[in-house]
N, C-alpha and C positions, 0 to 999 in steps of 0.2 A: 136622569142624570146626564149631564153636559159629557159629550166628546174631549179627549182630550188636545184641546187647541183646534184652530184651522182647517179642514182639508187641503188637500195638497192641488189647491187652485181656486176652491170656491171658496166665498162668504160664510155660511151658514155653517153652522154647528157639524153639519154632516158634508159638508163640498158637494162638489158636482161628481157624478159617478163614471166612469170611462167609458172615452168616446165621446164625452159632450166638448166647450171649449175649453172648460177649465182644466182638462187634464194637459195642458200645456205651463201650468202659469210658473210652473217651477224656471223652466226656462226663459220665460218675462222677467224674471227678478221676483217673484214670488219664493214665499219661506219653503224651505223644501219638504218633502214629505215626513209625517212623523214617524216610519220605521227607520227613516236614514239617520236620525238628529241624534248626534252622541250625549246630550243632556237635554234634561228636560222633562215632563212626567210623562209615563209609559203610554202607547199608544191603549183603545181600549179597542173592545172587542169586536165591534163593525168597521174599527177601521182599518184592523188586521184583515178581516175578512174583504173588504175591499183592495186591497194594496194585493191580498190571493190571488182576487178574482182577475187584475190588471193582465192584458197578453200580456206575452215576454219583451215585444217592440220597447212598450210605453216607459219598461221599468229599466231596458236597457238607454231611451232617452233623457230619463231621469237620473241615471248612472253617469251621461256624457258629459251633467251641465255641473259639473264641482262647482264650488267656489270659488272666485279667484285667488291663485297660491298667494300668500302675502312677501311682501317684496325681500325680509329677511330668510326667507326661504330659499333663495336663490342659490341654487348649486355652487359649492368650491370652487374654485376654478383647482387647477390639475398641478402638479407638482413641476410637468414638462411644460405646462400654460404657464407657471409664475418664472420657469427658467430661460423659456422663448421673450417674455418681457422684459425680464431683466439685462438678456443679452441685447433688447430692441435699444434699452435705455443706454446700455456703454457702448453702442457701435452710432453711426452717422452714415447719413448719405452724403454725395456734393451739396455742399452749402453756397448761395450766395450773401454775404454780410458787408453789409454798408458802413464805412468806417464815420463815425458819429464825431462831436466836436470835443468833446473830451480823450478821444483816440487819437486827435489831429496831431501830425510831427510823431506817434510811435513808434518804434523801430516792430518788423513784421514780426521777431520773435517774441517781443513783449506783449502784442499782442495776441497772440495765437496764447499765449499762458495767460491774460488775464481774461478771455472769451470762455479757453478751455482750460481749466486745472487740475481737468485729470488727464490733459497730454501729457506723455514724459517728455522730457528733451532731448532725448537722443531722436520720438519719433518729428519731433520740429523741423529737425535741422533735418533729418532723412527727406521728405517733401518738400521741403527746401530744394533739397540740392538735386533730387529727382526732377524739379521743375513742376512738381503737381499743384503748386500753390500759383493762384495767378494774381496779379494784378492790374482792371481793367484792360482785362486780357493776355498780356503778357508778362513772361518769367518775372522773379525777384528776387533777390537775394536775404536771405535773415536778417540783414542788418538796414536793409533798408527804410526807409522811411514815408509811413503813412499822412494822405490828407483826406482830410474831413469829406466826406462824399463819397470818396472812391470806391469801387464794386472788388469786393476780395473772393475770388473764388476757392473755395476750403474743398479740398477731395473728402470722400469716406474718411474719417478716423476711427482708430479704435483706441477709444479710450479706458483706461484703467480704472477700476471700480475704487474707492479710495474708502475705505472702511474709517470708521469711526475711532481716532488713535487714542488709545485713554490716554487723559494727560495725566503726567506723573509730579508731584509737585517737585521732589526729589531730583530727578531729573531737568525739567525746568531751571530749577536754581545754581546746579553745577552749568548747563549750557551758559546761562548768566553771568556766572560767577567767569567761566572762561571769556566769554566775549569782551569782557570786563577789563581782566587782567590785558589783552590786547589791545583797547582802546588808545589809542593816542592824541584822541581831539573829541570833543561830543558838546553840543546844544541843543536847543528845541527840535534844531530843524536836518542837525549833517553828524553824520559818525565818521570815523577814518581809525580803520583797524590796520592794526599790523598783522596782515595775515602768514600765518607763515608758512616755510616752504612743503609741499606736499599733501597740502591742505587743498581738496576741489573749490573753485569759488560758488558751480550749481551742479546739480547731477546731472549725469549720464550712465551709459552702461554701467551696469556692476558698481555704481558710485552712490553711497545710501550716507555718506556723512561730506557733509558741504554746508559753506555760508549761508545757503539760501536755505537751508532748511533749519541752521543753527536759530538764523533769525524768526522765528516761527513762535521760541520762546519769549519773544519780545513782542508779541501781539499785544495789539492796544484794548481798552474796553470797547472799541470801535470795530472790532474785526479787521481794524489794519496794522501789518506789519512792514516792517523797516523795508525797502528794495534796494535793489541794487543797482547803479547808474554807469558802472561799468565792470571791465574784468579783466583777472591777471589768471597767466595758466598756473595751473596747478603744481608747478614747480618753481615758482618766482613767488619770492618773497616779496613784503612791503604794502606800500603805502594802498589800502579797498577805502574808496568813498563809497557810503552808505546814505540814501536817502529816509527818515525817519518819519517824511510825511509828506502825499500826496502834492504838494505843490510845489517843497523841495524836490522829490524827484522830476518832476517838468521842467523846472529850471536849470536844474543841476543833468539833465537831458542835453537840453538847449548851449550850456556851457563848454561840456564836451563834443558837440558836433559840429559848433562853433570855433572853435579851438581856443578856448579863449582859457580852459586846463592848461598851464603849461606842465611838464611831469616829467623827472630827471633818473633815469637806473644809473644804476652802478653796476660794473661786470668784471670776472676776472677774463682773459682770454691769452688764446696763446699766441706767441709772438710779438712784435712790437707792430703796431705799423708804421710804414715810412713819412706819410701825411699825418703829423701830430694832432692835426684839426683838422678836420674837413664836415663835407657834406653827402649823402649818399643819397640817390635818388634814382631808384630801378621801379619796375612796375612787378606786381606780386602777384600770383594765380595760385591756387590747389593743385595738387598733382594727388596722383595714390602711387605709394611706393610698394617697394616689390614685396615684401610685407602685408600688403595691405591696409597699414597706416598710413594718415595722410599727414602732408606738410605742406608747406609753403613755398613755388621758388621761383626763381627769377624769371621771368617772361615777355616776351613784345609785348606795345601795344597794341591793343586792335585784338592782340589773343584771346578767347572764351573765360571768362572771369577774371582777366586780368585785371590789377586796379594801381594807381602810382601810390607808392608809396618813400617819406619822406625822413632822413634821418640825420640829424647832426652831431656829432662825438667828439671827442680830446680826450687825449692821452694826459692821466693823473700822472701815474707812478710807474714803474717799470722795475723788473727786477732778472738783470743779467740778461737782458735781451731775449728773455725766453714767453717773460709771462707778460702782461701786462694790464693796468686798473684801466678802463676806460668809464669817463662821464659820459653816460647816453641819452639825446632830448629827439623825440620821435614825435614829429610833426603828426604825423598821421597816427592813427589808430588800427592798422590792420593786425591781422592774427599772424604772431610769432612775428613780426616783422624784425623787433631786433636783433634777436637769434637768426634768422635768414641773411639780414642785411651783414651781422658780423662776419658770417660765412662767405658770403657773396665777399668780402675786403680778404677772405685768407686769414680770417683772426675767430674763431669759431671759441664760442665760451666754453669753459672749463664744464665738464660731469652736464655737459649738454644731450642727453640718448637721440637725438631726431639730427641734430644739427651737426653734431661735432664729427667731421669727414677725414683727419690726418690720419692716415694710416701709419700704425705702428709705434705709434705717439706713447710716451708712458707720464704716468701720472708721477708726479715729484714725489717724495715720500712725506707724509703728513697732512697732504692733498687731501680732503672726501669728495669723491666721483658723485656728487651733487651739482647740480645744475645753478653757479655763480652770477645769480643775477638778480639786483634787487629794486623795486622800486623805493627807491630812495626819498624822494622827495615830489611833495604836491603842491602847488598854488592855485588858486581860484578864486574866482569872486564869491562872495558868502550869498546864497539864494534873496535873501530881504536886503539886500543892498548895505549888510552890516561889516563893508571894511572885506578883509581878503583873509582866508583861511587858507598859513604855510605851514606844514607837518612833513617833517620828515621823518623818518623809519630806521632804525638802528639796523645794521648788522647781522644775519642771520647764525644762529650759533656754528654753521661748518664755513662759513664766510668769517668771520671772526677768528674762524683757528689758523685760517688760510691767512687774511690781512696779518695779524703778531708772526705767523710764523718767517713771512715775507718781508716781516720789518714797513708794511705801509702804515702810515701815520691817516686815520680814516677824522682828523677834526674838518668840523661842516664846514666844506666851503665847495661848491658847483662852479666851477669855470665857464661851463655853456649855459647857465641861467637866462641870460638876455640874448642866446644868441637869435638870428630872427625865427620867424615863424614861417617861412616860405622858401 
């Protein structure tokens, strides 16, 4: 009667017995012994007696050579292993990033959100203004503007893990439904909301409801949604251009940096000024106040962030020399500029919190201690060369109680429209 199977090295019905060569062959890649084999038919009875008779060396040799573990075997990785990777994945070291031809002319914060979008914006503008962001080697400012080529140096981030938001359909359509209801202009290519006052236009600190994230519900089947092409603070009412598609916002980029936006406020403020019309034209920098909020104020040239900044105004209306309606067209673009500039003249807007400096000042009765200032009105060229998009912006509802209560008569008409541009 036949053995059962192979010996554990040799040919023949019975192998080679120990000590000869064949007592290695397990370890060549030979089938391995038949006491080891978890299936298969039972060893028989010479060949238990040989696999007895083996020293202890030979069977601990035979013990060493397993099989190769198969690759789904592979140990877990560790609960602290999957928590060290995932912290690997939302942190960054210094980055160098080459800005590409589709980034050419970006402003540095738009970029740094469309690289990174799990930065927040608070941590943007922080690295920013630390100076940790460099370009081709030296500082930048967030607003500045990107070209094709250039070497951006990005410090460590820590970015925000951004989970998985369930969409809600429900929710979705009341944002809709709102965005909607403020619409005051809309085609293929440009939206212009009335945003109103107290509304953030993006987040920051502690700020979880804003434009940029309203717009989120208006994501296309493309994965793109509407952007933004500029901003108003979050206590000014009026007229948001809204870009609806990648090419409009590069245009509508280019139109605002260009100046070729012209964009008219309306403000209440106190006092009259003496100069009915003029022009205002101081240089602007950051400060941090005692507070530890920041604002805007007037500063040399030549000072550390200082930048010029351009403003020209007329007196609408007036009421008993106390209050007064100014038309405001702001050449330039900086932050708070026409809240500073008002201040800087002695006429600081009504329910202004940063700006408004009269001590002891009282608010008339009927007054709301809200911040009186609106973007009224916008012109532009339409991004496809279709003719010029003008929208203006009604009244905000504690603007409104203030204009009737004042007796100002608000029908559209801008006295500084054409005034120049320089």
């Amino acid at each position: 009667m036949k053995t059962g199977g192979k010996g554990p090295g040799g040919k023949g019905p019975g192998g080679k017995g120990p000590g000869n060569k064949g007592s290695g062959g397990a370890s060549r890649g030979g089938k391995p012994p038949a006491a080891g084999a978890p299936r298969g038919k039972r060893p028989s009875h010479d060949a238990r007696r040989r696999a007895a008779a083996r020293p202890a060396g030979s069977e601990e040799r035979v013990q060493r050579s397993p099989r190769p573990r198969p690759a789904e075997e592979a140990p877990k990785p560790t609960r602290a292993q999957v928590k060290a990777e995932t912290a690997q994945v939302l942190s960054t070291g210094v980055q160098q990033l080459v800005v590409t031809a589709d980034e050419n002319e970006m402003r540095i914060d738009r970029f740094l959100e469309a690289r990174f979008p799990q930065l927040s914006f608070s941590h943007i503008q922080r690295i920013v203004r630390k100076g940790e962001l460099r370009v081709d080697g030296k500082r930048a400012d967030s607003k500045d503007r990107l070209s094709e080529g250039q070497a951006v140096r990005i410090p460590p981030l820590r970015l925000e893990e951004q989970a998985e938001r369930p969409r809600s359909a429900k929710a979705d359509a009341d944002t809709i439904g709102f965005l909607r209801s403020i619409t005051l202009y809309e085609d293929d290519d440009v939206m212009v909301l009335n945003k109103p006052a107290g509304l953030a236009v993006q987040g920051g600190s502690g700020t979880t409801r804003h434009v940029d994230q309203m717009l989120e519900a208006l994501t296309g089947k493309d994965g793109q949604k509407p952007r933004l092409v500029h901003r108003l603070d979050k206590d000014t009412a009026g007229c948001l251009v809204i870009a609806k598609s990648r090419f409009a916002a590069a245009t509508l980029a280019k139109t605002f940096r260009s100046r070729a936006a012209r964009k008219v406020y309306w403000a209440l403020v106190v006092g009259v000024p003496r100069v009915r019309q003029g022009r205002i034209s101081t240089y602007l920098a950051r400060e941090e106040a005692y507070d530890g909020d920041q604002r805007m104020a007037v500063a040399k040239h030549g000072e550390d962030g200082a930048m010029h900044a351009v403003t020209y105004y007329a007196v609408v209306e007036t009421a008993a020399q106390k209050l007064a309606w100014l038309s405001l067209k702001p050449v330039t673009g900086r932050t708070h500029q026409l809240r500073a500039h008002t201040t800087h003249i002695g006429h600081p807007i009504i329910g202004d919190p940063k700006y408004f400096n009269i001590q002891n000042w009282e608010l008339p009765g009927g007054i709301q201690n809200k911040l009186h200032l609106l973007a009224r009105r916008i012109v532009l060229p339409h991004p496809r060369g279709k003719g010029t998009i003008d929208v203006s912006a009604p009244l905000p509802p504690h603007m409104r109680q203030s204009w009737n209560l004042l007796g100002f008569d608000d029908a559209p008409y801008d006295p500084i429209v054409e005034a120049p541009d320089e």
